[in-house]
C-alpha positions as CSV (number, residue, x, y, z in Angstrom):
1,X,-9.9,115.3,-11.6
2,X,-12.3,118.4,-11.4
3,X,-11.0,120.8,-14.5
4,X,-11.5,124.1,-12.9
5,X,-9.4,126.0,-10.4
6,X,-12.1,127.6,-9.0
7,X,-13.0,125.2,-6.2
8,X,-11.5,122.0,-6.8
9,X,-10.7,119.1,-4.0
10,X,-8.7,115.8,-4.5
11,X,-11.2,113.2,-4.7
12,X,-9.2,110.3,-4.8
13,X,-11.0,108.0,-1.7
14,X,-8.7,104.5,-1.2
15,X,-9.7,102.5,1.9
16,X,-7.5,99.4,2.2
17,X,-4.9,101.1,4.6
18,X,-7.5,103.0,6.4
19,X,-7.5,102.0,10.2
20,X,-10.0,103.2,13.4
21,X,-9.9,106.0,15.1
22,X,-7.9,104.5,17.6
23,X,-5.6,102.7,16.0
24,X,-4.6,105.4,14.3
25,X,-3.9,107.6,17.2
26,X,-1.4,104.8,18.5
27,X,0.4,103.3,15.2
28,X,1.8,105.9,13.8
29,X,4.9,105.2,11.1
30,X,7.7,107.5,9.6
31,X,9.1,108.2,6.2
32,X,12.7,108.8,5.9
33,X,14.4,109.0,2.0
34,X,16.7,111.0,0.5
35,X,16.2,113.9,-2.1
36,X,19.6,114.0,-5.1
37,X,19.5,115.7,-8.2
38,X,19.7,114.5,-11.9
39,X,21.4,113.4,-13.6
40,X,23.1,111.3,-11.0
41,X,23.1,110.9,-7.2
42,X,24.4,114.2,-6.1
43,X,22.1,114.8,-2.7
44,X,20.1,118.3,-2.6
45,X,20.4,119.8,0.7
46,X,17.7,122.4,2.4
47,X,14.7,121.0,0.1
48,X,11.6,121.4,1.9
49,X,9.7,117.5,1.9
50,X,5.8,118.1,2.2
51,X,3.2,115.0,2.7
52,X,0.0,115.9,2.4
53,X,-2.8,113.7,3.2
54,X,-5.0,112.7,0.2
55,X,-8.1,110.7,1.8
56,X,-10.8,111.5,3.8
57,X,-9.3,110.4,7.1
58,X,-6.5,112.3,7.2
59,X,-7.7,115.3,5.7
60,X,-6.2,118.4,6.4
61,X,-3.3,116.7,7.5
62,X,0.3,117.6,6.5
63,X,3.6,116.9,7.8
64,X,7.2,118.5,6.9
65,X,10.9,118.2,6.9
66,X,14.1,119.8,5.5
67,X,17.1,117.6,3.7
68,X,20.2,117.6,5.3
69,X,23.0,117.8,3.5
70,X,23.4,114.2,3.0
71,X,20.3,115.0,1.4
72,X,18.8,112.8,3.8
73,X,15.0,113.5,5.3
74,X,12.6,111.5,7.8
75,X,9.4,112.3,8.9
76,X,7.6,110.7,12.2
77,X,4.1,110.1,13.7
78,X,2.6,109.7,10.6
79,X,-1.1,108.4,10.7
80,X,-1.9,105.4,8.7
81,X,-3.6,106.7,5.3
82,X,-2.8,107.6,2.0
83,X,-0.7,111.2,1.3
84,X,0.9,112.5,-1.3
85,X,5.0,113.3,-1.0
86,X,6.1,116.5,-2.6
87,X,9.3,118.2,-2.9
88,X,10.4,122.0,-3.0
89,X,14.0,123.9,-3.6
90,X,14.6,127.1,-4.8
91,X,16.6,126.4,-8.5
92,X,15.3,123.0,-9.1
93,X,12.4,121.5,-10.0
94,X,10.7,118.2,-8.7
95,X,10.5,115.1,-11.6
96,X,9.5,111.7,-11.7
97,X,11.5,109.2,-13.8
98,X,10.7,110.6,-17.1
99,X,12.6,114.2,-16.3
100,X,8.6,115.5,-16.7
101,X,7.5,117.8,-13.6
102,X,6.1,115.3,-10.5
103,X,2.9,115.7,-9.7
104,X,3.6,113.9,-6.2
105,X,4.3,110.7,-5.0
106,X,1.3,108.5,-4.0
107,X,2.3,106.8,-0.9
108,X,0.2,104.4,1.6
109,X,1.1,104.3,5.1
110,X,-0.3,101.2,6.7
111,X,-0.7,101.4,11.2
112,X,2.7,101.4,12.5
113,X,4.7,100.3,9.1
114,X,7.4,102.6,8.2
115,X,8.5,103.2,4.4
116,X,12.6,103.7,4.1
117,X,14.6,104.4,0.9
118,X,12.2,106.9,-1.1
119,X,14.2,108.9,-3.3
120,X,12.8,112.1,-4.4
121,X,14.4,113.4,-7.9
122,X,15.5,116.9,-8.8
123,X,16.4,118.4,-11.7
124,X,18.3,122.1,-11.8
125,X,16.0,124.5,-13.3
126,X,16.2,126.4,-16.2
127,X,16.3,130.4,-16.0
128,X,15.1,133.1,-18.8
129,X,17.0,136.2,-18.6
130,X,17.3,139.7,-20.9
131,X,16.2,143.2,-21.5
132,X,13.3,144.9,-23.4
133,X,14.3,148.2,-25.0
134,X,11.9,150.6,-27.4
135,X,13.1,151.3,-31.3
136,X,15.4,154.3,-29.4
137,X,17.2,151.5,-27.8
138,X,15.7,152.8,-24.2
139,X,15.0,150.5,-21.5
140,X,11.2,149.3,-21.1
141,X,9.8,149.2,-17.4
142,X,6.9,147.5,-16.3
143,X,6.9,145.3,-19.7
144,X,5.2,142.2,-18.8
145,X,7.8,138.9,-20.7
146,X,5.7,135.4,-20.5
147,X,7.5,132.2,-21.3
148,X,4.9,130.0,-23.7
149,X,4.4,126.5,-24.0
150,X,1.5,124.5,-25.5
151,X,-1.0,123.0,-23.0
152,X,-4.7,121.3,-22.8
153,X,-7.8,123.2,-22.1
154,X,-11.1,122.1,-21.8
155,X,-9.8,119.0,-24.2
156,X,-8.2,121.5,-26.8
157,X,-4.6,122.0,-27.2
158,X,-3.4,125.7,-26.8
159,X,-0.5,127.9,-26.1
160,X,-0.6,128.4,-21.9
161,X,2.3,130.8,-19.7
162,X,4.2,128.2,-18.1
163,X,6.3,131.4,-15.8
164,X,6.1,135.2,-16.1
165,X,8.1,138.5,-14.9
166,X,8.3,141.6,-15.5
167,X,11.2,144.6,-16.5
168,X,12.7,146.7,-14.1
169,X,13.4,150.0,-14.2
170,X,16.3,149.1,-16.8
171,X,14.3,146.7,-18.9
172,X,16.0,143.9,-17.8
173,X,13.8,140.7,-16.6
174,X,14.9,137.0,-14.8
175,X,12.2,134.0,-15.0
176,X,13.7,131.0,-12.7
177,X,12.4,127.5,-11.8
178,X,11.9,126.5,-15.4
179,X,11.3,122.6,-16.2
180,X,13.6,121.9,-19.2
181,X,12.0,121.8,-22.2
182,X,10.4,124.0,-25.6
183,X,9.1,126.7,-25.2
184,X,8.0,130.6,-26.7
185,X,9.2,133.5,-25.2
186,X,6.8,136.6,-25.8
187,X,7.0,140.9,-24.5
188,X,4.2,142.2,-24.0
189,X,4.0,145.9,-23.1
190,X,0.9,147.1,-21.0
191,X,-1.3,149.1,-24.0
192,X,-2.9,152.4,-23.8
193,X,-6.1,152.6,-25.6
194,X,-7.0,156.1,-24.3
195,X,-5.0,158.6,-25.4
196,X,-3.2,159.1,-29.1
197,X,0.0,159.2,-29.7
198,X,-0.2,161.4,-32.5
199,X,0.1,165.3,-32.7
200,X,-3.2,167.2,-33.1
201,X,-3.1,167.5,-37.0
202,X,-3.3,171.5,-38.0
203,X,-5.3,172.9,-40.2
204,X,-4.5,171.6,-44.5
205,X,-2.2,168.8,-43.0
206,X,-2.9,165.5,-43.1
207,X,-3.0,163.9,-39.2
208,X,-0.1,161.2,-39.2
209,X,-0.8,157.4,-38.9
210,X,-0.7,156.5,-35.1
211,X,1.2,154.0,-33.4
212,X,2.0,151.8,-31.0
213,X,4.2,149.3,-29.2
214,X,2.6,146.2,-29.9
215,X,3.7,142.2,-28.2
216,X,6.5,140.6,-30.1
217,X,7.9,136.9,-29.8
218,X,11.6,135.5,-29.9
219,X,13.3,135.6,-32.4
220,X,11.7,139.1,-33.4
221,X,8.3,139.0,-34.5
222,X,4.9,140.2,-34.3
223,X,2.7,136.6,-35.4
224,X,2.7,134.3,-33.1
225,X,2.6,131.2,-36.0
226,X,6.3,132.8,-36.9
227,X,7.4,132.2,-33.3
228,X,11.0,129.8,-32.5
229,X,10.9,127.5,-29.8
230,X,14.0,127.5,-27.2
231,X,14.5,124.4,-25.9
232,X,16.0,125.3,-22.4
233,X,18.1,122.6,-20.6
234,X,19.0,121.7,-17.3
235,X,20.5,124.6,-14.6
236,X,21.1,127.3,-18.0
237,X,20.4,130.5,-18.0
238,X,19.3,131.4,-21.4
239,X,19.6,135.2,-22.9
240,X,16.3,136.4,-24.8
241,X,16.6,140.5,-25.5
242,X,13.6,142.0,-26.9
243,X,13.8,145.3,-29.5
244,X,10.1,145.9,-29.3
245,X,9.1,148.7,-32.4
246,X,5.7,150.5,-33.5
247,X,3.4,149.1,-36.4
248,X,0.2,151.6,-37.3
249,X,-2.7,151.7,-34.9
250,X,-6.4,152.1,-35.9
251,X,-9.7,153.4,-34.0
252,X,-12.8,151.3,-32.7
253,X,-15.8,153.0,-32.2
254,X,-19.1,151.6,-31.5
255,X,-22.0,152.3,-28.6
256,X,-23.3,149.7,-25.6
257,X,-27.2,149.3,-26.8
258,X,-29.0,147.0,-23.7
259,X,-29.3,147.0,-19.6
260,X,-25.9,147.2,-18.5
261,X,-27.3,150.1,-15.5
262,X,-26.2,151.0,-12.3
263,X,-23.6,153.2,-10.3
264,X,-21.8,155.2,-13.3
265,X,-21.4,154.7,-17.3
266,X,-20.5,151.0,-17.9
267,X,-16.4,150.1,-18.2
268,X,-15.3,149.0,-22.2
269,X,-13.2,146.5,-21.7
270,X,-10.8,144.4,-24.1
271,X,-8.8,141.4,-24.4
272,X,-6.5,140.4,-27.8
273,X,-6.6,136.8,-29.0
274,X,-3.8,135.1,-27.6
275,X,-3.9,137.2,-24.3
276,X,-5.0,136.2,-21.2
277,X,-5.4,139.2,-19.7
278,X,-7.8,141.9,-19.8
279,X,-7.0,146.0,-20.3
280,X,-8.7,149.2,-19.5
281,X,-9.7,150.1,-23.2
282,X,-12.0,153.8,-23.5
283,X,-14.7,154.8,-21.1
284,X,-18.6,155.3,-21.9
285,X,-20.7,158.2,-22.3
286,X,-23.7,158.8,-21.1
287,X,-25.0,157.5,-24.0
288,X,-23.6,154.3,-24.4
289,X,-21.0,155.7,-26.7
290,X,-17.3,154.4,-26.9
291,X,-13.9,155.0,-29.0
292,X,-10.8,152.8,-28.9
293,X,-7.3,154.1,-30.2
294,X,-3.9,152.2,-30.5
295,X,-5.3,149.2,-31.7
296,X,-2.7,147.0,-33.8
297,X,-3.9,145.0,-36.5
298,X,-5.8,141.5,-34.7
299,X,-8.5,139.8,-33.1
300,X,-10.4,141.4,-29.6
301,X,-13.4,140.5,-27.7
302,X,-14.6,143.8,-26.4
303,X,-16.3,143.5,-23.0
304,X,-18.9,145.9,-21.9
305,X,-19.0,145.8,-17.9
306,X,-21.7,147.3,-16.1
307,X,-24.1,146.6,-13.3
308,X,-23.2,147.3,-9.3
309,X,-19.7,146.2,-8.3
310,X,-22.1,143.6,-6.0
311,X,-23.8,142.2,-9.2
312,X,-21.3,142.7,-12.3
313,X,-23.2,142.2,-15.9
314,X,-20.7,141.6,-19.1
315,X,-21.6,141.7,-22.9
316,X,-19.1,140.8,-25.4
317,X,-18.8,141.3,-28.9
318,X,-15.7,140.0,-30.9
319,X,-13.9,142.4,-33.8
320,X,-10.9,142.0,-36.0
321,X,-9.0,145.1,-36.9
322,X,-7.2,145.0,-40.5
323,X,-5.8,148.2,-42.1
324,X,-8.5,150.8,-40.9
325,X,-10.6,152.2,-38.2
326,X,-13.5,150.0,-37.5
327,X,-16.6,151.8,-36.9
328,X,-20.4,151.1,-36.1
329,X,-19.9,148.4,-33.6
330,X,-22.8,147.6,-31.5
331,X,-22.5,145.7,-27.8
332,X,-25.9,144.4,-26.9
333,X,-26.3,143.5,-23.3
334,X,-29.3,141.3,-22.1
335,X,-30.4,141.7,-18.6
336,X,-29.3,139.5,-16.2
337,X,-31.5,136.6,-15.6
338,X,-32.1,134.3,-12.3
339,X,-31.3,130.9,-11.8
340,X,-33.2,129.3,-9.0
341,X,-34.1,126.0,-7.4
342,X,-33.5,123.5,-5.0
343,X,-31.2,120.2,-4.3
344,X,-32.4,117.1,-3.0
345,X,-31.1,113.7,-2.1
346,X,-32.6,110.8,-3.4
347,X,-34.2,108.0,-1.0
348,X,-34.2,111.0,2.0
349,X,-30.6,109.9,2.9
350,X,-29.1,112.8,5.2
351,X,-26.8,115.8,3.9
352,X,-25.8,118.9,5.0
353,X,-27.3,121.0,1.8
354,X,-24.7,124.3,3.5
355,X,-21.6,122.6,2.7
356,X,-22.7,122.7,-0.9
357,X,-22.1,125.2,-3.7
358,X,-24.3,125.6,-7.1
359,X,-22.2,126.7,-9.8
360,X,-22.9,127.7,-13.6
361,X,-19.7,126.8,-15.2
362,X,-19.7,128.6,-18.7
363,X,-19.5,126.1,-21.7
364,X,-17.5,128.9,-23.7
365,X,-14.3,129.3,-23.6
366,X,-13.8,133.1,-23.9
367,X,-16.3,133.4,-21.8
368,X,-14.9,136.2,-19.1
369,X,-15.4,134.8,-15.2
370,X,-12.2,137.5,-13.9
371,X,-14.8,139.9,-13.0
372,X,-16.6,137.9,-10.8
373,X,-13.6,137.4,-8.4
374,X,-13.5,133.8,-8.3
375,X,-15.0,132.0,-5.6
376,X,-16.5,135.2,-3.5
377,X,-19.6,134.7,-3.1
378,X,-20.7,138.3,-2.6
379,X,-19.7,138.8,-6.8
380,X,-20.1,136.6,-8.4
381,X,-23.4,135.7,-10.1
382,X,-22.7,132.3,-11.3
383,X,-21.8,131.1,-7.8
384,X,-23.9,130.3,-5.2
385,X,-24.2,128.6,-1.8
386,X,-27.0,125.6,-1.0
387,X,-29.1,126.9,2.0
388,X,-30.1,124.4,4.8
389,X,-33.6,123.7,3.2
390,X,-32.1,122.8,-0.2
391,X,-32.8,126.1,-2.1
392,X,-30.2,128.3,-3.7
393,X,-31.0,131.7,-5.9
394,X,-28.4,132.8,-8.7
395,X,-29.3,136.3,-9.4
396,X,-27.9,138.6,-12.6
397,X,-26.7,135.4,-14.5
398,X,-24.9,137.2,-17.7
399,X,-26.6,135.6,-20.7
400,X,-24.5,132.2,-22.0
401,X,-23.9,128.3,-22.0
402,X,-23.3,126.9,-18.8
403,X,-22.9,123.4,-17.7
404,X,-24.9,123.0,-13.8
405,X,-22.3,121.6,-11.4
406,X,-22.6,120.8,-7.4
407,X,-19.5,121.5,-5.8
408,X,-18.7,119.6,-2.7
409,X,-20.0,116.2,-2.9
410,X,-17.0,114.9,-4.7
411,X,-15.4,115.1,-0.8
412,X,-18.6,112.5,-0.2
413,X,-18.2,109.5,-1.5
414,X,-21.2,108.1,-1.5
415,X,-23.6,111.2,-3.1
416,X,-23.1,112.5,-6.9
417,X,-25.0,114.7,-9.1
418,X,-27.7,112.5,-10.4
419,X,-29.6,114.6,-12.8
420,X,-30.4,118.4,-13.2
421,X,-33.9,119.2,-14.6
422,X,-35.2,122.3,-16.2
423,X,-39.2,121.9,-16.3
424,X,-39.0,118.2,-17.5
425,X,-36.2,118.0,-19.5
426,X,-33.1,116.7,-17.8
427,X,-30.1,119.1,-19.0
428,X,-27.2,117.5,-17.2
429,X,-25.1,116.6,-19.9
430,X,-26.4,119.5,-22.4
431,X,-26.3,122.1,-19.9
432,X,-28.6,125.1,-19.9
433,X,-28.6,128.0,-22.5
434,X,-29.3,131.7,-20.1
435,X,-30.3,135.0,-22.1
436,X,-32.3,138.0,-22.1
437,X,-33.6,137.6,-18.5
438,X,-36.9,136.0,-16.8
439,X,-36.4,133.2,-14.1
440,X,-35.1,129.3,-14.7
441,X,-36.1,126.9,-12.2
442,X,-33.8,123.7,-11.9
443,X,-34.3,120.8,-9.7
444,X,-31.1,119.0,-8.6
445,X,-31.5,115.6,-7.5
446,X,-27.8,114.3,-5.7
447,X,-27.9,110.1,-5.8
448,X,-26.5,108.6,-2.8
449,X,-25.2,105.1,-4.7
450,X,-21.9,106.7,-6.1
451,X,-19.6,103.8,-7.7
452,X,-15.9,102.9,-7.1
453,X,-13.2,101.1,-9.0
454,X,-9.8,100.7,-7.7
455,X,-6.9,98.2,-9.2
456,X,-3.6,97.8,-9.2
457,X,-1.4,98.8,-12.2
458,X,1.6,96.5,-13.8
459,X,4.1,96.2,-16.5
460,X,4.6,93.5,-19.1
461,X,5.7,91.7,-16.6
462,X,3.5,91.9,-13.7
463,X,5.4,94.1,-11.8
464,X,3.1,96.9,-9.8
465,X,3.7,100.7,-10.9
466,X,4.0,103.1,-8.6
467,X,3.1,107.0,-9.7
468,X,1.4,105.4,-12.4
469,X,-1.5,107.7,-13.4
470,X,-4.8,106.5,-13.9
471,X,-7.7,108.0,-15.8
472,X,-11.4,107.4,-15.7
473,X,-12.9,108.6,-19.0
474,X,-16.7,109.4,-19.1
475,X,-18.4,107.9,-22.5
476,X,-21.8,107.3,-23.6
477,X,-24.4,109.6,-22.8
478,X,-22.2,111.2,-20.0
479,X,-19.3,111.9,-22.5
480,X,-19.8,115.6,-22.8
481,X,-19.3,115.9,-19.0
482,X,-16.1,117.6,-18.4
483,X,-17.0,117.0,-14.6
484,X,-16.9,113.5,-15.1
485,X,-12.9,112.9,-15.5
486,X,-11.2,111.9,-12.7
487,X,-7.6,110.8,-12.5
488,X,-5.4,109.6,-9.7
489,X,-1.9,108.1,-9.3
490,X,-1.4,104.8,-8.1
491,X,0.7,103.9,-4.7
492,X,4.3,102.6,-4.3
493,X,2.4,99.0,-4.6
494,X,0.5,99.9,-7.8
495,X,-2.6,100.0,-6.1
496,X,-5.5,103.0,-7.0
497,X,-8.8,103.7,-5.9
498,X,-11.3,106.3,-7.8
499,X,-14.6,106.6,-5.5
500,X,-17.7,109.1,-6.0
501,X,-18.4,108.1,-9.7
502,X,-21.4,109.2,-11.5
503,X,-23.0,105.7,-12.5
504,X,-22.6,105.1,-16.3
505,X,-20.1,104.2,-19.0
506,X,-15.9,104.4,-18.6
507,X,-13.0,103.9,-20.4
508,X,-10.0,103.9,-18.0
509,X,-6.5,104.3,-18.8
510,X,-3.3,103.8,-16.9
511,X,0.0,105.5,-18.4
512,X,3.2,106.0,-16.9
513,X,3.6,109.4,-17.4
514,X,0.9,112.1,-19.0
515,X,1.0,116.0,-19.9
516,X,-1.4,117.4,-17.4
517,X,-4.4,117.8,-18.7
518,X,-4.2,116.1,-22.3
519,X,-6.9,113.1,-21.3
520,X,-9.4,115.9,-22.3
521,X,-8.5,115.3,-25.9
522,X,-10.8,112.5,-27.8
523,X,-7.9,112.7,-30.5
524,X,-5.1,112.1,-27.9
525,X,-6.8,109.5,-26.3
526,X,-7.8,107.4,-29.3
527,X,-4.5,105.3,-30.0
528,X,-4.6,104.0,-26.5
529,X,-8.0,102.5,-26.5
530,X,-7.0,99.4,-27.0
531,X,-5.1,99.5,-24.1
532,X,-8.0,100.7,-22.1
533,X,-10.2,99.0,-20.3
534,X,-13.9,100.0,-20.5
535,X,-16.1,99.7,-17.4
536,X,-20.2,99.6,-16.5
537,X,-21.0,101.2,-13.6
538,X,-24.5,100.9,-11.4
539,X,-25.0,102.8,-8.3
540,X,-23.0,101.6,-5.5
541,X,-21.2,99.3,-7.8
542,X,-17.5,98.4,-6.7
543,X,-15.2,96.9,-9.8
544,X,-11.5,96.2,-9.6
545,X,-9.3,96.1,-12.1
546,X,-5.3,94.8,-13.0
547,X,-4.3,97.7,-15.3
548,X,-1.7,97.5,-18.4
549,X,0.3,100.6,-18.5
550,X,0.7,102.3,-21.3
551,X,4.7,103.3,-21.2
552,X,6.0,106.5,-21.9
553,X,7.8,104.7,-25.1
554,X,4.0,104.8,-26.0
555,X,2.9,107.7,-25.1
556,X,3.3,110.1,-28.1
557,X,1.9,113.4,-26.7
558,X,5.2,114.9,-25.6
């Protein structure tokens, strides 16, 4: 599955229960099932029962319906495809059979066959509540409290917000529709980096030592390392007060040397370490001056942000603040450079070069992309659409690592990104290094022999797997290619199909349950290679496989 959120499609292609045009307009089936909560058989009435379709036939398609409270649901004139089943209620939470959150159920509708007797599982979810007060004992509005829980990112492991709310005008906060399970609980009150909190100092007395609220973690502290878990359970609503207090707060100063021009000063920036968010911190004079109060002891990136609002340009410079003001820091900003080119497909086969998107995905991970407003267009500089001819022209590309990706031909199962060339050298898998300006040219060749394997997934004792979730693995050459992973989840018979693969070197993996995101980790992966199964694929090659799932018994990572 494509890592980012940015512009991400399902991609998983099967064709075995795909039928024509008009055989699907005339053999329609239904689903009907029943939706109960855990533990036991208790029905859920007024959940909301989505299919979605998840093929290329069907797409765009969804269908509905509402549990009665029997907890009974059917659904009719289905079209024969594949579609994933989801389930919604206020207070619970969807699982599959090892109480984790469901991503789905993979069903397969074949022309005019019905599927009876699904049973979608529920589980009543767990609610944060409490108040944030000051060191007075005063209520704390608009205090932003983040429920924490360790996740994967770009194949690391790292503390993630699971849920979020924030105080009222009496401190107090609720977070609902919790999966059970451990987690951190952290307050974080919006800084002010502007203004001082302390009195002007008069004249023979010494100024006194500023401060500020800073973030603090259940059970009571300021480090994160020193944080307790809560392990929340099942339909309880768990009590987390916060008594938030002032530690000493020091001064940045520094100056923005560099092109960061256009309408007005450029905007400082700043974002602590273990934030995901990014604050206001001081303006910039004329000059390219800044200063920064209230900052608590810890690690920032400081982000200079100037430009026009059409063509945003970021430099970034990382500090750590001890027991002192922190002075002569020096942003350098590099001009914006242009990335340029063109897309072809191998062997002349026809494409429609419009649907596609050239994007510059940064290779570091701090690197900010907020700024650029996501997928407009219009904004952002490391985004750009394919004209009819082929050509595309990324202008004002903040210097950095980036990966070269074509968005949109994992909807096509036949085309993938063959190679990306900068002058000679072919910089697919290394990516290309931007800086200081001047003009790249890249020429992005898209192969039309994509590869497919599908399978069927069993247990010890041959008996198929459904939900199981199936990863292909890039290795070799190819390994660095985060774009490369791609996971589905097998039907109700087992049965999976992963189409549009990049020809080269796999190791696929079946397991029956898998934290999202954690087949990004070499180390997590490692024990189970054994009970992988590693593939060779050509272009246009078709391999099938019987898959051994690798049980949840097995599966350490939770």
């Amino acid at each position: 599955m494509k890592i980012w959120a940015l512009i991400f499609v399902l991609v998983s292609l099967p064709t075995w229960a795909q039928a024509s045009a008009a055989d699907q307009g005339t053999q329609r089936s239904a689903i009907e099932g029943r939706v109960v909560r855990d533990p036991g058989d208790v029905p859920v009435k007024k959940a909301e029962v989505q299919l979605i379709a998840d093929d290329t036939v069907n797409e765009g398609k969804s269908f509905s319906a509402i549990s009665d409270a029997d907890g009974h649901f059917r659904i009719e004139g289905i079209p024969a495809g594949r579609y994933r089943a989801f389930v919604e209620r206020s207070g619970f939470v969807e699982i599959n059979k090892q109480h984790l959150r469901a991503a789905g159920a993979a069903l397969t509708f074949s022309p005019g066959k019905d599927i009876a007797d699904l049973v979608l599982h529920m589980l009543p979810a767990a609610v944060v509540v409490g108040r944030v007060v000051d060191e007075d004992g005063d209520p704390m509005p608009r205090t932003d409290v983040s429920v924490l829980r360790y996740g994967y990112r770009l194949g690391q492991r790292h503390v993630e917000i699971a849920a979020s709310g924030t105080t009222n005008d009496l401190g107090e906060y609720r977070i609902p529709d919790l999966l059970p399970g451990r987690y951190m609980v952290a307050a974080n009150p919006v800084p002010d980096f502007s203004t001082s909190s302390a009195s002007s100092a008069t004249a023979g007395t010494p100024s006194r030592q500023e401060t500020a609220y800073v973030s603090m973690y259940y059970p009571g502290v300021t480090d994160r390392s020193q944080a307790a878990f809560l392990d929340l359970r099942a339909g309880d609503e768990t009590s987390v007060n916060f008594n938030l207090i002032r530690v000493p707060t020091f001064h940045v100063r520094g100056s923005i040397a560099g092109a960061l021009g256009g309408r007005g000063n450029p905007e400082l920036m700043i974002r602590p370490k273990n934030q995901e968010a990014e604050f206001l911190a001081a303006p910039v004079d004329k000059n390219g001056s800044f200063e920064v109060s209230h900052l608590a002891p810890g690690s920032y990136t400081l982000f200079a942000v100037g430009g026009n609002p059409d063509a945003p340009q970021i430099a970034q410079q990382t500090i750590e603040v001890t027991n002192g003001d922190v002075s002569g820091i020096r942003i350098v900003a590099l001009g914006g450079s242009r990335v340029r080119g063109s897309v072809r497909v191998e062997g002349g086969r026809g494409l429609d070069f419009s649907s596609l998107l050239v994007f510059l995905q940064p290779a570091d991970d701090d690197k900010l992309t907020s700024f650029f407003a996501g997928g407009d267009l219009s904004v952002n500089p490391t985004l750009a659409r394919v004209k009819g001819d082929g050509s595309f022209d990324l202008k004002d590309v903040p210097a950095g690592n980036y990966s070269v990706l074509v968005e949109g031909i994992s909807s096509l199962p036949d085309f993938y990104l063959k190679s990306v060339k900068l002058g000679s050298t072919d910089v697919s898998n290394s990516g290309i290094s931007v800086g200081g300006g001047g003009t790249y040219a890249l020429d992005v060749v898209i192969g039309s022999g994509a590869a497919k394997i599908d399978g069927v997934v069993a247990d010890g004792e041959s008996r198929p797997m459904a939900d199981a979730i199936v990863v292909a693995v890039p290795s070799g050459e190819h390994a660095p290619r985060l774009d490369l992973y791609e996971k589905t989840v097998a039907d109700q018979y087992g049965r999976f199909t992963i189409a549009g693969l990049t020809p080269g070197d796999y190791r696929i993996f079946a397991f029956e349950s898998l934290e999202e995101g954690a087949y990004f980790d070499a180390a997590f992966l490692k024990p189970y290679e054994g009970s992988s199964e590693g593939v060779h694929l050509d272009e246009n090659a078709h391999k099938s496989l019987q898959m051994k799932i690798i049980s949840a018994a097995d599966n350490t990572s939770e």
